[in-house]
C-alpha positions as CSV (number, residue, x, y, z in Angstrom):
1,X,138.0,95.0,76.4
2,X,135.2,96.9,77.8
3,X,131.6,96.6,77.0
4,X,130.7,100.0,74.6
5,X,128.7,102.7,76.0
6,X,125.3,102.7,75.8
7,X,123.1,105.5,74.3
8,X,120.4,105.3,76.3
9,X,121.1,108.5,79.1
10,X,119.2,106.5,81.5
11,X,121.1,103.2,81.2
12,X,124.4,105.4,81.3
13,X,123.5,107.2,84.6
14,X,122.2,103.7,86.0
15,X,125.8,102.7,85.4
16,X,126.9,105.5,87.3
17,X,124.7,104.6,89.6
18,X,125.1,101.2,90.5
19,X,128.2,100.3,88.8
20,X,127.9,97.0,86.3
21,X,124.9,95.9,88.3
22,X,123.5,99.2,86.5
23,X,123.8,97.6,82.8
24,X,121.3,94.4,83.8
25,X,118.3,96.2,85.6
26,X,115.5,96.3,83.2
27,X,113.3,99.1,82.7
28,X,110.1,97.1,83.8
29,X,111.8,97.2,87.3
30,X,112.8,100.9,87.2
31,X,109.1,101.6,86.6
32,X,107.7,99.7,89.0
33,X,109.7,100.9,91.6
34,X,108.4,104.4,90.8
35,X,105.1,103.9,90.3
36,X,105.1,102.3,94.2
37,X,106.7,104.9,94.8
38,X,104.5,107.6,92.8
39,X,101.6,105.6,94.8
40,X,102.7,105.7,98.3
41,X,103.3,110.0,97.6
42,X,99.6,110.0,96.6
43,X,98.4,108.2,99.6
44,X,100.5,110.4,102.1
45,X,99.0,113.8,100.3
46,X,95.5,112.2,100.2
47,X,96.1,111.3,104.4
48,X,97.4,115.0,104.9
49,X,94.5,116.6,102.9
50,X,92.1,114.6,104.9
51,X,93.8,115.2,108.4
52,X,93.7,118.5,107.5
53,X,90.8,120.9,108.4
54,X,89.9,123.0,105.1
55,X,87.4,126.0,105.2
56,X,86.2,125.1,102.1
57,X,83.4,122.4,102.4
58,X,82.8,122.4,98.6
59,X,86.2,121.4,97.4
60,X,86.3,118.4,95.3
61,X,87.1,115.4,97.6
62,X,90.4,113.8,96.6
63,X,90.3,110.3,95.6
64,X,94.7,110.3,95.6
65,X,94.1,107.2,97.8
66,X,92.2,104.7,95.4
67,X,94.7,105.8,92.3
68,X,97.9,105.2,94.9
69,X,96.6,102.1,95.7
70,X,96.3,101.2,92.3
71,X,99.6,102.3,91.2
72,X,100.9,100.7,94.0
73,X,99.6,97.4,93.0
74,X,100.7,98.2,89.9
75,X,104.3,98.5,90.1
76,X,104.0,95.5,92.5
77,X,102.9,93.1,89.8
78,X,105.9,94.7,87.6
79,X,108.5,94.1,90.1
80,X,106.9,90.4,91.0
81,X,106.6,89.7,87.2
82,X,110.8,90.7,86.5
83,X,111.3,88.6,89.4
84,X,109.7,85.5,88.4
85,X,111.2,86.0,84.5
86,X,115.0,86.7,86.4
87,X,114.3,83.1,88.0
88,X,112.9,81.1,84.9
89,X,115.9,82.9,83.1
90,X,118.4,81.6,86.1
91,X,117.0,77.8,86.1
């Protein structure tokens, strides 16, 4: 018998996604894998607006960097923290 459907939209298209692999990721992960992500955008805009010569010498400087970083050490510590609860859960 199959497992029942699940109402979350998310959790359904993670099925899609990633098959039955796509009913065990936790959320936790999901985020932290986009705030990295989220991060290392911000950090690539922030290099491009800096590499960039602007005419405008009074624009507000963009501090994209130091809130990439951030969210990129963020969403590490989510990912390393489902890791380490996967193991203790495994042992």
């Amino acid at each position: 018998m199959p497992p029942p459907k699940p109402k979350c939209p998310l959790r359904r298209l993670a099925i899609r996604l990633f098959g039955e692999i796509g009913r065990k990721i936790r959320r936790i992960f999901v985020l932290g894998v986009a705030l990295q992500w989220l991060g290392i955008g911000l950090c690539v805009h922030d290099f491009i607006l800096e590499a960039q010569k602007i005419s405008d010498p009074y624009r507000f400087p963009p501090h994209g960097f130091w809130f990439g970083i951030g969210f990129i050490i963020a969403g590490f510590f989510m990912i390393t923290y489902n890791y380490v609860r996967w193991l203790l859960w495994r042992s």
